[in-house]
PyMOL CGO cylinders between C-alpha atoms (Angstrom):
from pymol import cmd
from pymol.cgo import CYLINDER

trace = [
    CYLINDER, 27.05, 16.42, -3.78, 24.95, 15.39, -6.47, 0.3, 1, 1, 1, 1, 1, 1,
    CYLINDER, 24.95, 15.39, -6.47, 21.22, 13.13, -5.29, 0.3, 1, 1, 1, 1, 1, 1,
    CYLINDER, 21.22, 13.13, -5.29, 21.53, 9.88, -5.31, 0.3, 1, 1, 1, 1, 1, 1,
    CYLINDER, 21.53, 9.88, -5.31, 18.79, 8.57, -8.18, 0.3, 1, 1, 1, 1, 1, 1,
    CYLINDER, 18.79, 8.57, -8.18, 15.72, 6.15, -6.38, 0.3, 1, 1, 1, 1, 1, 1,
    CYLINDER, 15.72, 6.15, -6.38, 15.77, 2.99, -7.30, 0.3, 1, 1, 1, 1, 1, 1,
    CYLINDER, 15.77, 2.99, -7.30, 13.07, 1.51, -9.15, 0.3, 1, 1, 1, 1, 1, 1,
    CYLINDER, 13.07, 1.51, -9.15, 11.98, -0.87, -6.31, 0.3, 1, 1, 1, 1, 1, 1,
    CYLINDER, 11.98, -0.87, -6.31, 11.68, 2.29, -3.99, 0.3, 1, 1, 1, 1, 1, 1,
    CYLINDER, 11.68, 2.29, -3.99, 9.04, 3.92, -6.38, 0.3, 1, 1, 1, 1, 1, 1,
    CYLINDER, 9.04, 3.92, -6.38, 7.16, 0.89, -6.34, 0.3, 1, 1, 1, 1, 1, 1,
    CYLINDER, 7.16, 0.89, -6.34, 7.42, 0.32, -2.28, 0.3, 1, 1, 1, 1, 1, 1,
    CYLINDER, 7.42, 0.32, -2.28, 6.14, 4.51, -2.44, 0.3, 1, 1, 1, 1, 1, 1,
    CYLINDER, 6.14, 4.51, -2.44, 3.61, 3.28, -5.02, 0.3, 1, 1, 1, 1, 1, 1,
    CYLINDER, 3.61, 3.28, -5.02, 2.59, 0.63, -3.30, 0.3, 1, 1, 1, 1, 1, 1,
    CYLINDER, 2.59, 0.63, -3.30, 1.63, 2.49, -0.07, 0.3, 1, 1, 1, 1, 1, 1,
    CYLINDER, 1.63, 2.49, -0.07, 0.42, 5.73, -1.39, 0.3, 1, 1, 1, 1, 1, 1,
    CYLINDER, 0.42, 5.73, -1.39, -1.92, 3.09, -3.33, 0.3, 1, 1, 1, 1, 1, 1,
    CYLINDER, -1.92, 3.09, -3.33, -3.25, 1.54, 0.05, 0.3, 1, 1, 1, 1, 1, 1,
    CYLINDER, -3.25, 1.54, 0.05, -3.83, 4.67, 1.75, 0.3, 1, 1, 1, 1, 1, 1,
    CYLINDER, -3.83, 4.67, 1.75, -5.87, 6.10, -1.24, 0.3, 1, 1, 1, 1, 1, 1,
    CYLINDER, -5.87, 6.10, -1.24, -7.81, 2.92, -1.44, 0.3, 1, 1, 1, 1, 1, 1,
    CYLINDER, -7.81, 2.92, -1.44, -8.43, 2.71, 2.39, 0.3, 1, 1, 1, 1, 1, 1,
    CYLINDER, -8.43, 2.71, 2.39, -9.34, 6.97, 2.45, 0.3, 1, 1, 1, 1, 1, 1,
    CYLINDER, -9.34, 6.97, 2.45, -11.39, 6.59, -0.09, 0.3, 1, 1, 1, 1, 1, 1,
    CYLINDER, -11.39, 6.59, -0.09, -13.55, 4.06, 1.82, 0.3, 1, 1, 1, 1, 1, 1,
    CYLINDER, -13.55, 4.06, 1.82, -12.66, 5.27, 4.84, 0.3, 1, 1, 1, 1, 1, 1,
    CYLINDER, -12.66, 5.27, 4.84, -10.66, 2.48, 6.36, 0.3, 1, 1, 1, 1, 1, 1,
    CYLINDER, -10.66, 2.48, 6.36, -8.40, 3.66, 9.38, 0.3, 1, 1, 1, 1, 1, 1,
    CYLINDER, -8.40, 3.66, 9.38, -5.18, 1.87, 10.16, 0.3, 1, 1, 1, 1, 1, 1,
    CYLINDER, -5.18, 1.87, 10.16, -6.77, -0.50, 12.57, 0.3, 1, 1, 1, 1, 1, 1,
    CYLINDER, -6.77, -0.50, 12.57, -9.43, -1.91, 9.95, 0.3, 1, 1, 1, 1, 1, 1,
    CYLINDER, -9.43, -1.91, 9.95, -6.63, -2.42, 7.47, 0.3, 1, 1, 1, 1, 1, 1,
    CYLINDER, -6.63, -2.42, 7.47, -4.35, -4.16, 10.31, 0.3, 1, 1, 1, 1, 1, 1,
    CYLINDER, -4.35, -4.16, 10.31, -7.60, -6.42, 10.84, 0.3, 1, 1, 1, 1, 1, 1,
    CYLINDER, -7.60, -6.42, 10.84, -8.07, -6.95, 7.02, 0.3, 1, 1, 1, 1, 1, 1,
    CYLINDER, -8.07, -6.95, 7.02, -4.42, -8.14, 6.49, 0.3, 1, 1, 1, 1, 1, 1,
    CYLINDER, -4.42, -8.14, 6.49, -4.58, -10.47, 9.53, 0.3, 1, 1, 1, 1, 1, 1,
    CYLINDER, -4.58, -10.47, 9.53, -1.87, -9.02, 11.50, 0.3, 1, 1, 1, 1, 1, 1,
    CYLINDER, -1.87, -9.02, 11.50, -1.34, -6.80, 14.70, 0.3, 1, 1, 1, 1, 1, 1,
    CYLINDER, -1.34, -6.80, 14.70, -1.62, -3.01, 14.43, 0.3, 1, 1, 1, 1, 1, 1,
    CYLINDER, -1.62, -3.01, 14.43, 2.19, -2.64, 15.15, 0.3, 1, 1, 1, 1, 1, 1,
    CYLINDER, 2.19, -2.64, 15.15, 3.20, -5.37, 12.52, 0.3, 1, 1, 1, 1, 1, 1,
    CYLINDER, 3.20, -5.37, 12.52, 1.19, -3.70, 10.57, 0.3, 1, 1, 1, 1, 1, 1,
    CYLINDER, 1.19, -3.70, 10.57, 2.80, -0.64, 11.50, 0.3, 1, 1, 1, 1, 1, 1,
    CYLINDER, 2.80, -0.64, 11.50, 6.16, -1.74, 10.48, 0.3, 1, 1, 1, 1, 1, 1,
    CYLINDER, 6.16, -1.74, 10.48, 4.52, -2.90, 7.07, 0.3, 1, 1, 1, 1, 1, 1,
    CYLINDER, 4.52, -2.90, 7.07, 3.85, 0.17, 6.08, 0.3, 1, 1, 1, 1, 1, 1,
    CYLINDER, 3.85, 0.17, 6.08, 7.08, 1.22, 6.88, 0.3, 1, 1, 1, 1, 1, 1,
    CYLINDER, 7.08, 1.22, 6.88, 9.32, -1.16, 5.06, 0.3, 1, 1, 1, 1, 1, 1,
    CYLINDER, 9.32, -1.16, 5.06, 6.52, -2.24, 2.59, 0.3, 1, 1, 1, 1, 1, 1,
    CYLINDER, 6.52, -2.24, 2.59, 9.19, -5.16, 0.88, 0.3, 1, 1, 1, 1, 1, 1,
    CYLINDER, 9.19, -5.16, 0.88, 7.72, -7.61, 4.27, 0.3, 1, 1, 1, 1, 1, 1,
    CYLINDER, 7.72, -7.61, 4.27, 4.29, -7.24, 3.08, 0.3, 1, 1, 1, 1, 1, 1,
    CYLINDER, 4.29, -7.24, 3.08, 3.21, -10.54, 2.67, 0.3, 1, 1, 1, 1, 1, 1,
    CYLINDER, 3.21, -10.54, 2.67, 1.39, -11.60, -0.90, 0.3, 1, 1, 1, 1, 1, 1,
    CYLINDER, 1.39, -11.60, -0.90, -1.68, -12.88, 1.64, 0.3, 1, 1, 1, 1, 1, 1,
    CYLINDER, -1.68, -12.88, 1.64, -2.01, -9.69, 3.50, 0.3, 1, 1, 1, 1, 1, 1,
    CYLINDER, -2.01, -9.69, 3.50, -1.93, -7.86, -0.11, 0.3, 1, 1, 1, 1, 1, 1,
    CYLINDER, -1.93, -7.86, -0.11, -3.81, -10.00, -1.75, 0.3, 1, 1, 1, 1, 1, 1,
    CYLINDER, -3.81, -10.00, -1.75, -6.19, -9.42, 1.31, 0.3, 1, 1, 1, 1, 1, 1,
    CYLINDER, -6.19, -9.42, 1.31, -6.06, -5.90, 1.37, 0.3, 1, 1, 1, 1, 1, 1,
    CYLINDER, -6.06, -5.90, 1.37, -7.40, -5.85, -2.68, 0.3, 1, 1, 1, 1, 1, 1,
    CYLINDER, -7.40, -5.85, -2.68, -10.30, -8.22, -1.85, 0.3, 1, 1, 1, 1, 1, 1,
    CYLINDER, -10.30, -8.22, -1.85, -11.46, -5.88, 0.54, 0.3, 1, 1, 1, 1, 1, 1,
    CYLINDER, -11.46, -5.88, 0.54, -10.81, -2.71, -1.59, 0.3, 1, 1, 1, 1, 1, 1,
    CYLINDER, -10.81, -2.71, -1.59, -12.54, -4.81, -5.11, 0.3, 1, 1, 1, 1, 1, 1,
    CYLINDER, -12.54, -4.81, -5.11, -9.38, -4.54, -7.11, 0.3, 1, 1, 1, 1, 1, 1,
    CYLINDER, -9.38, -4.54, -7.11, -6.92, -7.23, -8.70, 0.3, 1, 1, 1, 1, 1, 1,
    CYLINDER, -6.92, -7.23, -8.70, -4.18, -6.87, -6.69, 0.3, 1, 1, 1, 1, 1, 1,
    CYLINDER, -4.18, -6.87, -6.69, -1.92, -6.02, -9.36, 0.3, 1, 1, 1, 1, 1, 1,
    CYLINDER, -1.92, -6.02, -9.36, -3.53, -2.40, -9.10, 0.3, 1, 1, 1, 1, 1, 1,
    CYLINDER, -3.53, -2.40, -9.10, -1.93, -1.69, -5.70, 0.3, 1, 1, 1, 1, 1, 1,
    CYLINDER, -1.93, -1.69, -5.70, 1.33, -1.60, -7.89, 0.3, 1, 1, 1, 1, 1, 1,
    CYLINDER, 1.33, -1.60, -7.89, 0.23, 0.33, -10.70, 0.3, 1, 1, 1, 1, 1, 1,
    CYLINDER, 0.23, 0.33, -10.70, 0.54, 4.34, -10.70, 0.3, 1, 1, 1, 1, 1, 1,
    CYLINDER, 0.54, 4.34, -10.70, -2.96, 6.38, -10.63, 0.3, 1, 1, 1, 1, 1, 1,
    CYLINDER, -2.96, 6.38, -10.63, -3.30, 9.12, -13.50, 0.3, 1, 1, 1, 1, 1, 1,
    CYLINDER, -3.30, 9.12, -13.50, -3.98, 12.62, -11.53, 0.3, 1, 1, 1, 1, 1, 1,
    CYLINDER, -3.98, 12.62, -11.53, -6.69, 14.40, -13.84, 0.3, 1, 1, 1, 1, 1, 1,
    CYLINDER, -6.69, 14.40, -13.84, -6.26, 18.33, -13.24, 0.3, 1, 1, 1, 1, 1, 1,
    CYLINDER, -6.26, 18.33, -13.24, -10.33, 19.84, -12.97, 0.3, 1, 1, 1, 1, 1, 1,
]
cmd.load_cgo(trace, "trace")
């Protein structure tokens, strides 16, 4: 049986994540700092990064603030440069 193709909005939920945890490694935030920067529990935020769609555009938008990016960059797909 042939794969069923991802849609478009799952690439951008997988985006969308792999985007926070390179942000929050990269300045190394664990998962309870970035529960306490979104304004939420550790479980809700649990469950956030689990179904990414019930992020809220507040917990996002806080979640870029603290990173220094527009927010629109937690969407947008990171160029891998081979050294």
């Amino acid at each position: 049986m042939p794969r069923k193709l991802a849609k478009p909005e799952d690439q951008m939920k997988r985006q969308l994540i792999a985007n926070i945890q390179y942000e929050a490694e990269i300045r190394s935030i664990d998962r309870e700092g970035q529960a306490l920067v979104a304004h939420c529990s550790e479980g809700t935020y649990r469950k956030r990064i689990k179904d990414p769609g019930t992020f809220t555009v507040e917990e996002l938008s806080r979640l870029a603030n603290k990173f220094g990016i527009p927010i629109q960059s937690l969407f947008k797909a990171r160029v891998v440069a081979d050294e």
